[in-house]
NUKOLLUM-473570 format. One record per residue: x, y, z of N, C-alpha, C, CB in turn; residue number from 0; residue in one letter. Coordinates in nm, 4 decimals, padded with zeros to 6 digits. Glycine has a CB too. Example, Ala and Ser with C-alpha at 12.3 -4.5 7.8 and 13.67 -1.06 7.14 Angstrom:
// residues 2
+----------+----------+----------+----------+----------+----------+----------+----------+----------+----------+----------+----------+-----+------+
:      npx :      npy :      npz :     capx :     capy :     capz :      cpx :      cpy :      cpz :     cbpx :     cbpy :     cbpz : seq : type :
+----------+----------+----------+----------+----------+----------+----------+----------+----------+----------+----------+----------+-----+------+
:  01.3190 : -00.5690 :  00.7800 :  01.2300 : -00.4500 :  00.7800 :  01.3200 : -00.3300 :  00.7800 :  01.1308 : -00.4473 :  00.9046 :   0 :    A :
:  01.2850 : -00.2250 :  00.7080 :  01.3670 : -00.1060 :  00.7140 :  01.2900 :  00.0030 :  00.7870 :  01.4084 : -00.0598 :  00.5725 :   1 :    S :
+----------+----------+----------+----------+----------+----------+----------+----------+----------+----------+----------+----------+-----+------+
***
This chain:
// residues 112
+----------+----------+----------+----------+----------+----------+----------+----------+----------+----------+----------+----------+-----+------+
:      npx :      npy :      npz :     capx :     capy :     capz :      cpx :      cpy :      cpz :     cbpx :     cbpy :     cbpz : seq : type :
+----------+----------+----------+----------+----------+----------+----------+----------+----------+----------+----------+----------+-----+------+
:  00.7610 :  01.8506 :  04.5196 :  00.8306 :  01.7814 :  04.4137 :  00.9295 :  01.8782 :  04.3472 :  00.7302 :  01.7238 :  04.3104 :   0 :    X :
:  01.0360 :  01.8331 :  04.2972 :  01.1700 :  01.9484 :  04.2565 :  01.1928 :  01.8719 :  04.1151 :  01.3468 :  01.9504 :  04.3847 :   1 :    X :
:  01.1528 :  02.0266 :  04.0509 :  01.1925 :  02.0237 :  03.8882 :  01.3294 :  02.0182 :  03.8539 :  01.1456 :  02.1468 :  03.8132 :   2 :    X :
:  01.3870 :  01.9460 :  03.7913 :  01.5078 :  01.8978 :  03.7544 :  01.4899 :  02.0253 :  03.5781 :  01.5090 :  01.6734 :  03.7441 :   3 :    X :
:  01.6264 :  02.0419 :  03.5985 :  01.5926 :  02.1348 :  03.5139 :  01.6964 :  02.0663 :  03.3346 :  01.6481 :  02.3111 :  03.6053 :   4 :    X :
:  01.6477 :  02.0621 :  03.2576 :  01.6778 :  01.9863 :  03.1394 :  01.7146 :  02.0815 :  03.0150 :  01.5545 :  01.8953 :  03.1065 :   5 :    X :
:  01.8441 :  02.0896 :  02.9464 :  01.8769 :  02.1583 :  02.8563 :  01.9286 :  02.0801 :  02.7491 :  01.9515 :  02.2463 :  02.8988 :   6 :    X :
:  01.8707 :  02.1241 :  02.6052 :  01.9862 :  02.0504 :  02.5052 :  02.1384 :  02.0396 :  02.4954 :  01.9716 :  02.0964 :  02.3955 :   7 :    X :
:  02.2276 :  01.9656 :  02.4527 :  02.3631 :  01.9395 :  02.4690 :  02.4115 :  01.9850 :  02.3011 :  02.3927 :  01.7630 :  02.5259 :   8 :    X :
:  02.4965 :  02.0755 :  02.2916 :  02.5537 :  02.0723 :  02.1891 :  02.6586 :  01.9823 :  02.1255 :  02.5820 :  02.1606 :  02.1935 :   9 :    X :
:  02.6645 :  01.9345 :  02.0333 :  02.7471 :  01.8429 :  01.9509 :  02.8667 :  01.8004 :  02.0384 :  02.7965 :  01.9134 :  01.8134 :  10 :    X :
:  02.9129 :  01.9071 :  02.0546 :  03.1295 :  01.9034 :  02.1121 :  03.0696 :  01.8431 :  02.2526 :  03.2677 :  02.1313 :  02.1461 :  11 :    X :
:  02.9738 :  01.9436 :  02.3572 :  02.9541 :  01.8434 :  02.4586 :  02.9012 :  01.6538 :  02.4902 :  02.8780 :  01.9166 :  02.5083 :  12 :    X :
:  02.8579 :  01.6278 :  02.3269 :  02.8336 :  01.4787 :  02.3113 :  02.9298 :  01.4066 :  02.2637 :  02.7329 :  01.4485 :  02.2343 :  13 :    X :
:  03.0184 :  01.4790 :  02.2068 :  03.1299 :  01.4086 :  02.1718 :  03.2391 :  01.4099 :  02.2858 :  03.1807 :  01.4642 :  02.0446 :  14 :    X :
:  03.2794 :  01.5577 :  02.3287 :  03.3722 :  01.5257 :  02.4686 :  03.3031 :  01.4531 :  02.5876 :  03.4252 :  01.6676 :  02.5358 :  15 :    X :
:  03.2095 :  01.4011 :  02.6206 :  03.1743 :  01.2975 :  02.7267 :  03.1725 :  01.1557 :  02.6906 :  03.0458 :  01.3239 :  02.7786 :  16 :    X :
:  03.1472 :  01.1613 :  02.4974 :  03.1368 :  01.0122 :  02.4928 :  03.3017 :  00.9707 :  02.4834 :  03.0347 :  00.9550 :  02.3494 :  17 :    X :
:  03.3670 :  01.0710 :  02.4553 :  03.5315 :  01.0375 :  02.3810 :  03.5449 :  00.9340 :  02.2992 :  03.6467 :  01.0019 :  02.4797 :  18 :    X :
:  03.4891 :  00.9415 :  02.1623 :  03.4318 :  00.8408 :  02.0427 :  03.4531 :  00.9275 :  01.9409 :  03.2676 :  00.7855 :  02.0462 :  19 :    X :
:  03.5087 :  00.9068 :  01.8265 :  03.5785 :  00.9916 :  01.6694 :  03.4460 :  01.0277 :  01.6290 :  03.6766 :  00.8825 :  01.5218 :  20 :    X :
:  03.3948 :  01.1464 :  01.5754 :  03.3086 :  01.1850 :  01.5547 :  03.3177 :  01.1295 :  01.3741 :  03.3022 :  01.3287 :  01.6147 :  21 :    X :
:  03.1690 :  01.1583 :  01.3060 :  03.1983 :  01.0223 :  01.1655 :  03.2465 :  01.0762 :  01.1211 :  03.1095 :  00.9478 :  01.0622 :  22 :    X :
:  03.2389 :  01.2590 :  01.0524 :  03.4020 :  01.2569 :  01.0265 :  03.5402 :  01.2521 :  01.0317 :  03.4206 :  01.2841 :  01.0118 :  23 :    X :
:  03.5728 :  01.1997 :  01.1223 :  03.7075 :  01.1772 :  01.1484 :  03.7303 :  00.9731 :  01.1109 :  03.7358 :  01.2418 :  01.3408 :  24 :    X :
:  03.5967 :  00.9287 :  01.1554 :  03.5786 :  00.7714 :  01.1328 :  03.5845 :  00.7674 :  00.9443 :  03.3929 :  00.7049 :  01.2161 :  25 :    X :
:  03.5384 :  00.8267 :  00.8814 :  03.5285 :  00.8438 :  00.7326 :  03.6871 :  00.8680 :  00.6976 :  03.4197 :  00.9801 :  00.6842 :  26 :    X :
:  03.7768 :  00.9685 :  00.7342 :  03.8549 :  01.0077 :  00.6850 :  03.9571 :  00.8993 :  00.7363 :  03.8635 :  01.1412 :  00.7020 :  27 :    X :
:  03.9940 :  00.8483 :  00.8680 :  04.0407 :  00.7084 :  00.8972 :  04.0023 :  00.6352 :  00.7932 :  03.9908 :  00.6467 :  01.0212 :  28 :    X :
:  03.9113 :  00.5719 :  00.7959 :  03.8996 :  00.4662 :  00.6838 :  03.9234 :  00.5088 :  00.5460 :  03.7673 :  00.4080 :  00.6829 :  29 :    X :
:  03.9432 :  00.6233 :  00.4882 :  03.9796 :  00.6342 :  00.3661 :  04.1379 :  00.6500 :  00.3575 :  03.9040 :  00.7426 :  00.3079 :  30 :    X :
:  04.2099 :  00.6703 :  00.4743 :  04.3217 :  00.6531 :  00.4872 :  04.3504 :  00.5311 :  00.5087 :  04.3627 :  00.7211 :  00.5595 :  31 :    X :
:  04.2801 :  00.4409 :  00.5871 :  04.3329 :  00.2638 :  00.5953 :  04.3302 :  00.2089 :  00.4314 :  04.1927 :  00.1426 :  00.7082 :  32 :    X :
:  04.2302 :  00.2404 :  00.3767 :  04.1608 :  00.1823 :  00.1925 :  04.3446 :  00.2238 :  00.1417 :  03.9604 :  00.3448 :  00.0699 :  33 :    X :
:  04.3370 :  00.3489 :  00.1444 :  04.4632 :  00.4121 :  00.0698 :  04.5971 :  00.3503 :  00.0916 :  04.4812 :  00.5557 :  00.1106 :  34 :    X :
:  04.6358 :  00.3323 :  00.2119 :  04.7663 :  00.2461 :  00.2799 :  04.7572 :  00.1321 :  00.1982 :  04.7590 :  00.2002 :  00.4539 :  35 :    X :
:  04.6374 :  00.0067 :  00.2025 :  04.6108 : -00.0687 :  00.1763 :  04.6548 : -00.0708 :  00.0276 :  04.5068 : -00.0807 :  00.2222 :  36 :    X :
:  04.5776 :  00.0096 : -00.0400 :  04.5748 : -00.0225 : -00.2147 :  04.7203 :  00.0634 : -00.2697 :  04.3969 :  00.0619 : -00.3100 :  37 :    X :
:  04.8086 :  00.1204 : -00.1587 :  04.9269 :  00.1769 : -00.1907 :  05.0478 :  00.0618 : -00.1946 :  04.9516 :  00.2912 : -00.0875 :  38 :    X :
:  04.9927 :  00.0165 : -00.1241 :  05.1273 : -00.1511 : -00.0540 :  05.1144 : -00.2910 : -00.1119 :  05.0970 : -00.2108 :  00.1393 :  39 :    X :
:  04.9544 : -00.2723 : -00.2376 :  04.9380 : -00.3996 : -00.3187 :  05.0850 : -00.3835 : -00.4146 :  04.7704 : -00.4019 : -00.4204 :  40 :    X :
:  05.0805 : -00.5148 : -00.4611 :  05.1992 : -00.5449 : -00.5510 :  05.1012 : -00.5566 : -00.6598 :  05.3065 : -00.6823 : -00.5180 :  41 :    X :
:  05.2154 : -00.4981 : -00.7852 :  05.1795 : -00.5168 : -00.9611 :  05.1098 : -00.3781 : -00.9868 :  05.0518 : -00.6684 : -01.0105 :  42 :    X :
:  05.0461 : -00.4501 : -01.0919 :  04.9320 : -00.3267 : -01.1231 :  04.7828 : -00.3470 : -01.1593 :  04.9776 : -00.2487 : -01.2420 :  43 :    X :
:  04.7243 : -00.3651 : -00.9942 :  04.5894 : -00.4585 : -00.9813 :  04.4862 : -00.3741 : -01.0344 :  04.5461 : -00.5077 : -00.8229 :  44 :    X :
:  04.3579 : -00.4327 : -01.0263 :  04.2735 : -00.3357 : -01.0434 :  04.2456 : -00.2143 : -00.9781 :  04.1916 : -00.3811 : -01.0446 :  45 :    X :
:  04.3070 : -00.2241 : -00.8423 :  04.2541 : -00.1341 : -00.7496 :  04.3416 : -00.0287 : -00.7925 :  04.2561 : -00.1740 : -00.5953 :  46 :    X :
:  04.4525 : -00.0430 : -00.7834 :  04.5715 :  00.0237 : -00.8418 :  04.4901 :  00.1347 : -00.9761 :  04.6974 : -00.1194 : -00.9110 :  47 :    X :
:  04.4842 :  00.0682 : -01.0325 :  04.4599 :  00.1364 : -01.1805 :  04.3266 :  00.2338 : -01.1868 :  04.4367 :  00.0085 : -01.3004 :  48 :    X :
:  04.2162 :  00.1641 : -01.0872 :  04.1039 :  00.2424 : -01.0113 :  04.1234 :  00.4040 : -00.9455 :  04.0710 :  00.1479 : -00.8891 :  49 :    X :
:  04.2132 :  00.3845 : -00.8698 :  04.2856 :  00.4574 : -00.8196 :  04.3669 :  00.5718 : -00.8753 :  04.3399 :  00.3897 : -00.7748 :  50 :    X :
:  04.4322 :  00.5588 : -00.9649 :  04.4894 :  00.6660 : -01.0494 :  04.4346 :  00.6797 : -01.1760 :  04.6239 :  00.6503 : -01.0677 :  51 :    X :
:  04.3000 :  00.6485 : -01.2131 :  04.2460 :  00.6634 : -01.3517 :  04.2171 :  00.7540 : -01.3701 :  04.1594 :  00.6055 : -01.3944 :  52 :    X :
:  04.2487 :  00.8174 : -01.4977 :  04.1587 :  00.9754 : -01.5520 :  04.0850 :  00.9495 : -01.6702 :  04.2644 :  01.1180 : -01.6005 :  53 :    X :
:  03.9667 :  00.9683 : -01.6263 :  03.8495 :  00.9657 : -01.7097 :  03.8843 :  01.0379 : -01.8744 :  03.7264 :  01.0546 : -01.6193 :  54 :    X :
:  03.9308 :  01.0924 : -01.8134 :  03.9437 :  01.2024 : -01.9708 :  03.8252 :  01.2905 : -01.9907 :  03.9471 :  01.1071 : -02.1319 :  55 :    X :
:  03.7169 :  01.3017 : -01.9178 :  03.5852 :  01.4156 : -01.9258 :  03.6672 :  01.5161 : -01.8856 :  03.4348 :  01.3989 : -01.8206 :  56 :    X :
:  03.5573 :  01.6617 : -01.9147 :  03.6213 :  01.7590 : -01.8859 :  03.4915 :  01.8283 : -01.7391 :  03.6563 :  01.8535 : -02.0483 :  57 :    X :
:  03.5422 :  01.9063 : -01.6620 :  03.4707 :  01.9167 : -01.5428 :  03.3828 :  02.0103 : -01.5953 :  03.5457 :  01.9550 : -01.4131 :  58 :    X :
:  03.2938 :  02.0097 : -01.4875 :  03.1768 :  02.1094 : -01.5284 :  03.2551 :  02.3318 : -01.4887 :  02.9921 :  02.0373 : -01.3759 :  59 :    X :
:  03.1763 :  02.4079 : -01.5153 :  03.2082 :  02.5129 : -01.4833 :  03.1947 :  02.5276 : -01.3863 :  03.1771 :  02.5852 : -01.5285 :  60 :    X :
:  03.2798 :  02.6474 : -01.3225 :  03.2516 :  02.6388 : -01.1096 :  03.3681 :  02.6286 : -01.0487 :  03.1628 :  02.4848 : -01.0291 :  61 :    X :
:  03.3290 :  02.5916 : -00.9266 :  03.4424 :  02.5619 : -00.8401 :  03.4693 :  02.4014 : -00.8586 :  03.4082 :  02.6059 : -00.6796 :  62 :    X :
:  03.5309 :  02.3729 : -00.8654 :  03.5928 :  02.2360 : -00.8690 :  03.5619 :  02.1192 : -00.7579 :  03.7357 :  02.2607 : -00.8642 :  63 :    X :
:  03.4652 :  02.0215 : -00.7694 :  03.4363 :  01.9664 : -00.6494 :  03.5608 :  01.8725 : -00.6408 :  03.2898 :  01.8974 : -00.6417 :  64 :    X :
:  03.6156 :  01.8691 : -00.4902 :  03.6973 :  01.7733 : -00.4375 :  03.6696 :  01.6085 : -00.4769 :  03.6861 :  01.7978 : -00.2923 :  65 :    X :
:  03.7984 :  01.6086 : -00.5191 :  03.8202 :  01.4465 : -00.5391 :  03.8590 :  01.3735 : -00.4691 :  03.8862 :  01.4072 : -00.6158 :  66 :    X :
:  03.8630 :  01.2477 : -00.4820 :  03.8559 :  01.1397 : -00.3664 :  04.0264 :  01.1731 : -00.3490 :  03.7930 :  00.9447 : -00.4162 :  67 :    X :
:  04.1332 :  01.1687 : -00.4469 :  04.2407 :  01.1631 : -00.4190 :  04.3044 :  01.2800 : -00.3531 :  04.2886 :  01.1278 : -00.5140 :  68 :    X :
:  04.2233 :  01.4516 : -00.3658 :  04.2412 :  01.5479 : -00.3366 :  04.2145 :  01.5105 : -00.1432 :  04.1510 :  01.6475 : -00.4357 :  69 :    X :
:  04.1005 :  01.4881 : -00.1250 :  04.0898 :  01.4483 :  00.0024 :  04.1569 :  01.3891 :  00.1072 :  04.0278 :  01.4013 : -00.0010 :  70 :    X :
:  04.2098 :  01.2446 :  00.0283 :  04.3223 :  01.1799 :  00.0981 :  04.4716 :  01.2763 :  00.0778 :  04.3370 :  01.0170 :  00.0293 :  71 :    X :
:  04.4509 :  01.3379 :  00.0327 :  04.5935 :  01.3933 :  00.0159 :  04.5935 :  01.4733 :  00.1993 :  04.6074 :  01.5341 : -00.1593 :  72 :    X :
:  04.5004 :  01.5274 :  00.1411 :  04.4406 :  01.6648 :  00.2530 :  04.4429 :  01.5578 :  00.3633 :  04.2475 :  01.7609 :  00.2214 :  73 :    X :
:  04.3836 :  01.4742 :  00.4167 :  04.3886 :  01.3490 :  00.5286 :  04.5474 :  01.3564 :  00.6049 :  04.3660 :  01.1725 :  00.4349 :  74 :    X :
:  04.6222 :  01.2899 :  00.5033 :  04.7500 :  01.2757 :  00.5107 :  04.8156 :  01.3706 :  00.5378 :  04.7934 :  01.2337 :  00.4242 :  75 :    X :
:  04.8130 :  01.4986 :  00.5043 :  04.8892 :  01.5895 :  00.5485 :  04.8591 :  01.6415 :  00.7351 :  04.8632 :  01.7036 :  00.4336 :  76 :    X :
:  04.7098 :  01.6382 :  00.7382 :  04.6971 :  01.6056 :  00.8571 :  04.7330 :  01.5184 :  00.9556 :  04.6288 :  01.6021 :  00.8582 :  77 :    X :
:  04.7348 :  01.4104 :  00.8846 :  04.8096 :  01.2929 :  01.0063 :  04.9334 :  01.3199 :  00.9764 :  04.7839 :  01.1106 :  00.9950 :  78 :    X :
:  04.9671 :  01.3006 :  00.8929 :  05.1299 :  01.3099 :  00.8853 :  05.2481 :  01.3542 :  00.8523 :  05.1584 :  01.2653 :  00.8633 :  79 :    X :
:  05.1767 :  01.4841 :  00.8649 :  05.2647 :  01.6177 :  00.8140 :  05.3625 :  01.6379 :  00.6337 :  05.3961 :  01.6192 :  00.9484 :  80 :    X :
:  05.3971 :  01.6877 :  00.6214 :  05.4413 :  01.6669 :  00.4483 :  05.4726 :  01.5313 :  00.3856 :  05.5786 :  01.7440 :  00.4151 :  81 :    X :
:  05.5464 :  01.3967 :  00.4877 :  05.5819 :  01.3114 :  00.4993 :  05.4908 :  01.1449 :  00.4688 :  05.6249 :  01.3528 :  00.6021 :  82 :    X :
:  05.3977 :  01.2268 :  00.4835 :  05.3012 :  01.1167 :  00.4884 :  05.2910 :  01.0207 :  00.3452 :  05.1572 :  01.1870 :  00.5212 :  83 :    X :
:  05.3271 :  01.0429 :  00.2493 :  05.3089 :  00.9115 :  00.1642 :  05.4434 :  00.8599 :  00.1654 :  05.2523 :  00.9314 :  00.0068 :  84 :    X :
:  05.5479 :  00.8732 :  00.2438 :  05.6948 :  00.7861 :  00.2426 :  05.6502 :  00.6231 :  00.3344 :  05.8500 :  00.9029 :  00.3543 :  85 :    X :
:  05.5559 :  00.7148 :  00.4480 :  05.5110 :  00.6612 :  00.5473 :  05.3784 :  00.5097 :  00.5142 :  05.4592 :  00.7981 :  00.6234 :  86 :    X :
:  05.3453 :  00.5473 :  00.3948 :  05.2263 :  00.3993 :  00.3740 :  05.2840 :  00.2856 :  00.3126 :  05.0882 :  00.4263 :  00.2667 :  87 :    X :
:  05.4189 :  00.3226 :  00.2645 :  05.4965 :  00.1549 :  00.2109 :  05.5121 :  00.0868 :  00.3639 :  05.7029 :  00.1706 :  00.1132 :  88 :    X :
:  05.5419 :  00.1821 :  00.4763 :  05.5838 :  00.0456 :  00.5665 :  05.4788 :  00.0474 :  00.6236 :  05.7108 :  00.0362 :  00.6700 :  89 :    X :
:  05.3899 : -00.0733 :  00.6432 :  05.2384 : -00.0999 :  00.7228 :  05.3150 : -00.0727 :  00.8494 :  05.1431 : -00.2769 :  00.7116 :  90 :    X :
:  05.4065 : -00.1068 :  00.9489 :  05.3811 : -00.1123 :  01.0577 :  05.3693 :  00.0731 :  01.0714 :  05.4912 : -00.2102 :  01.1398 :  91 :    X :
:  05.4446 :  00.1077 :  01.0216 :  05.4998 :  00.2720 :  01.0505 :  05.2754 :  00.3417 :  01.0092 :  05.7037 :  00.3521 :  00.8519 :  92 :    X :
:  05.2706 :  00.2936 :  00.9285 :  05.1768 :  00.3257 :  00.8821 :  05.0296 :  00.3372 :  00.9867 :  05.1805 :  00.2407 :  00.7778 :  93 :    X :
:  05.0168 :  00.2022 :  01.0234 :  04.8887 :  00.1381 :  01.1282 :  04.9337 :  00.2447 :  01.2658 :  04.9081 : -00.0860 :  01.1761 :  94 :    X :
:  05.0606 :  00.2649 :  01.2890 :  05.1232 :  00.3548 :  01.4672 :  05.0543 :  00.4733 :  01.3938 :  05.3574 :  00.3865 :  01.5287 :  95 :    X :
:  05.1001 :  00.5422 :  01.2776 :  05.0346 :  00.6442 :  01.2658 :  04.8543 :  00.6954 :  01.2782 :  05.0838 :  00.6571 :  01.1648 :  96 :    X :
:  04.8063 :  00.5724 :  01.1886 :  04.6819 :  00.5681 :  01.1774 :  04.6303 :  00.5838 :  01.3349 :  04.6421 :  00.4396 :  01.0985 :  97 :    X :
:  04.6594 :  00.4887 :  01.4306 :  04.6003 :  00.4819 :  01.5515 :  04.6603 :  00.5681 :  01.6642 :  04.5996 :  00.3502 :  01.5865 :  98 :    X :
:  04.7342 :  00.6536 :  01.6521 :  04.8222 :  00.7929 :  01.7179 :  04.6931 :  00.8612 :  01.6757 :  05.0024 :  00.8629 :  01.6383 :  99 :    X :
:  04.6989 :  00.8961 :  01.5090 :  04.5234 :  00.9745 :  01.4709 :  04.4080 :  00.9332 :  01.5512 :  04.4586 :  00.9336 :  01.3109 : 100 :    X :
:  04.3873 :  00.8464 :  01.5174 :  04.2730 :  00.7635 :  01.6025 :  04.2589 :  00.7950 :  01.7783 :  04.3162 :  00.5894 :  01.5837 : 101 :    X :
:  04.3402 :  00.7769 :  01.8458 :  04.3300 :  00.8155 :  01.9531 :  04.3451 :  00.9217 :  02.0359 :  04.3638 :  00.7657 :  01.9790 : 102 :    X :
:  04.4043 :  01.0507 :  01.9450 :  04.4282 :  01.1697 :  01.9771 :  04.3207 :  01.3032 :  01.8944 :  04.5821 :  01.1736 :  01.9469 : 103 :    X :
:  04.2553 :  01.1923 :  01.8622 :  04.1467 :  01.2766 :  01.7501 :  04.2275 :  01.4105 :  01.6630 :  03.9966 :  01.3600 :  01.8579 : 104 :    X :
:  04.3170 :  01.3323 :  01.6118 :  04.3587 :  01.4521 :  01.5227 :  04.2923 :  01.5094 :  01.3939 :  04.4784 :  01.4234 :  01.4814 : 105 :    X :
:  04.2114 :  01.3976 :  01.3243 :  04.1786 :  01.4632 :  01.1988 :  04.0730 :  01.5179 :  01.2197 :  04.1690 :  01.3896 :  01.0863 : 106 :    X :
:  04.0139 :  01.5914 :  01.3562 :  03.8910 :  01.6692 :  01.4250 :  03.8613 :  01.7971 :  01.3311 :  03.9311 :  01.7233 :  01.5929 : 107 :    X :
:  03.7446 :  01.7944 :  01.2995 :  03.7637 :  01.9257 :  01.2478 :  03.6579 :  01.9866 :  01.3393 :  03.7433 :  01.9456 :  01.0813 : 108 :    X :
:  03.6728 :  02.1388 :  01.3359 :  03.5636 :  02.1770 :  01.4222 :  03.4458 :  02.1830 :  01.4078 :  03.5715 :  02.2638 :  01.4567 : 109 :    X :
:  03.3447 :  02.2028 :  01.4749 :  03.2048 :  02.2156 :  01.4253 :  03.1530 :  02.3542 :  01.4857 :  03.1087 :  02.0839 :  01.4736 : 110 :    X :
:  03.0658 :  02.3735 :  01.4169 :  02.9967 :  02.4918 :  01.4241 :  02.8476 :  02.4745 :  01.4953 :  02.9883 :  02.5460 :  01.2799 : 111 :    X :
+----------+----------+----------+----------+----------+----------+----------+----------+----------+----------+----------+----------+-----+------+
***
């Protein structure tokens, strides 16, 4: 009888065989679709106002934890180089970008 010999797979090798966005890159997509979205509403909806509100608290001492808007910023510059918020008024220009990301796994970050 012949022992087949069996080793664990590291992360990058489960992701380069499945070729599927690993969840962070699926997280940061979708916080870029939310953003396009609530950038291209008309008036000044709730989401709108959600969106650019400042609490007025003051932060704790430390390093400064990342904000939702700090993040998408950081997103965007990744997909779309300095340019990227000219780019979310026009949905179509917007969705080619999103799914160029999407299929070229650009917003990959590495893993350790």
């Amino acid at each position: 009888m012949k022992k087949e010999n069996w080793r664990i797979l590291t992360s990058k090798e489960i992701y380069a065989s499945v070729k599927k966005p690993t969840i962070t890159e699926t997280i940061r997509l979708n916080r870029l679709h939310w953003f396009g979205h609530v950038q291209r509403m008309e008036g000044n909806g709730i989401h709108k106002r959600v969106l650019y509100m400042n609490l007025g608290t003051t932060r704790l001492r430390g390093r400064p934890r990342n904000r939702w808007q700090d993040e998408v910023r950081e997103d965007g510059r990744i997909v779309g180089g300095e340019w990227w918020q000219e780019k979310v008024h026009n949905r179509g220009e917007w969705k080619k970008l999103l799914k160029m990301a999407s299929n070229g796994h650009i917003l990959h970050t590495p893993m350790e």
